[in-house]
C-alpha positions as semicolon CSV with decimal commas, in nm:
position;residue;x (nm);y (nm);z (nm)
1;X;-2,749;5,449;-1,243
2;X;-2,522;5,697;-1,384
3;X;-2,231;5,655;-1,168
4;X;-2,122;5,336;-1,137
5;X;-1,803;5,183;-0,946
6;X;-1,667;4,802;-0,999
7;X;-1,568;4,614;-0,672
8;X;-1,475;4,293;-0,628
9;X;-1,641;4,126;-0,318
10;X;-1,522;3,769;-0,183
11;X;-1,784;3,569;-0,007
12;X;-1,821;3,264;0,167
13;X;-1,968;3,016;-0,048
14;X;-2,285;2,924;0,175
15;X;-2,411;3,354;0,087
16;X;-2,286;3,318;-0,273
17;X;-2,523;3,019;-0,276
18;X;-2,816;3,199;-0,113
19;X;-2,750;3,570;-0,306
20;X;-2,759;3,343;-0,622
21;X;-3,152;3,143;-0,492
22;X;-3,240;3,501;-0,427
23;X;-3,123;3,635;-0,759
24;X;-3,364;3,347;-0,908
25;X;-3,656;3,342;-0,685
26;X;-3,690;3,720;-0,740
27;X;-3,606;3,766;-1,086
28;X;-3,330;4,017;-1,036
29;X;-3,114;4,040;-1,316
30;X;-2,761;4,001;-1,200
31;X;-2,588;3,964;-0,842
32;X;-2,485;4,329;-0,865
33;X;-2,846;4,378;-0,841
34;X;-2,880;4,178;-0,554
35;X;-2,560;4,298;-0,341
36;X;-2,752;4,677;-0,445
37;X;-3,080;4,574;-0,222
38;X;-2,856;4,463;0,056
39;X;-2,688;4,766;0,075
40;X;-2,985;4,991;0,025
41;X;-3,145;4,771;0,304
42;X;-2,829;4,768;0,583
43;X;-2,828;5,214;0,494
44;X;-3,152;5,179;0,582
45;X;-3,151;4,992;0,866
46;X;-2,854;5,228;0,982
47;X;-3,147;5,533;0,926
48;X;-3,416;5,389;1,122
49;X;-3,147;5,322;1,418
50;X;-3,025;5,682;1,357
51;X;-3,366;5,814;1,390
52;X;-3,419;5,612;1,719
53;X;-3,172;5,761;1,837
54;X;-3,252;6,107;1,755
55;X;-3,581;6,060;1,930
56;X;-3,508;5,875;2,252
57;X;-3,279;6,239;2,313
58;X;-3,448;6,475;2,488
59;X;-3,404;6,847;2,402
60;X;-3,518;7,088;2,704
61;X;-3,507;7,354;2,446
62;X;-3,726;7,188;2,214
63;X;-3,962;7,091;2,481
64;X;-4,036;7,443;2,579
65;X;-4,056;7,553;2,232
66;X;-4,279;7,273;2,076
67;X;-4,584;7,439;2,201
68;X;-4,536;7,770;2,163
69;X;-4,932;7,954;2,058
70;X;-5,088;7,675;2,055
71;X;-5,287;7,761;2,335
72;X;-5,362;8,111;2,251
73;X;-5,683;8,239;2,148
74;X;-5,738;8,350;1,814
């Protein structure tokens, strides 16, 4: 990782406890590590709700456009 910023994060001591048995359980190197994943994992989670979104809207524009020569001959 080229850039890198330091934080400090305060957690309660039950998810210090558990980031620490994950840390172990999955051989990840240090708790930055760890806190990394989650991130990567809520961003992604954020994405796949974005892109739900995105879907579910319905574009008449889109709609009419989609299918344009497909049905011509060739």
């Amino acid at each position: 990782m080229n850039n890198v910023e330091r934080i400090s994060v305060s957690l309660p001591t039950p998810l210090v406890r558990f980031l620490e048995h994950y840390q172990a359980i999955n051989a990840v190197k240090t708790r930055s590590e760890v806190l990394e994943r989650a991130v990567l994992l809520l961003r992604q989670e954020n994405l796949i709700e974005e892109y739900r979104q995105s879907a579910s809207e319905n574009d008449p524009a889109w709609n009419v456009t989609v299918g344009d020569g497909l049905n011509e001959p060739y």
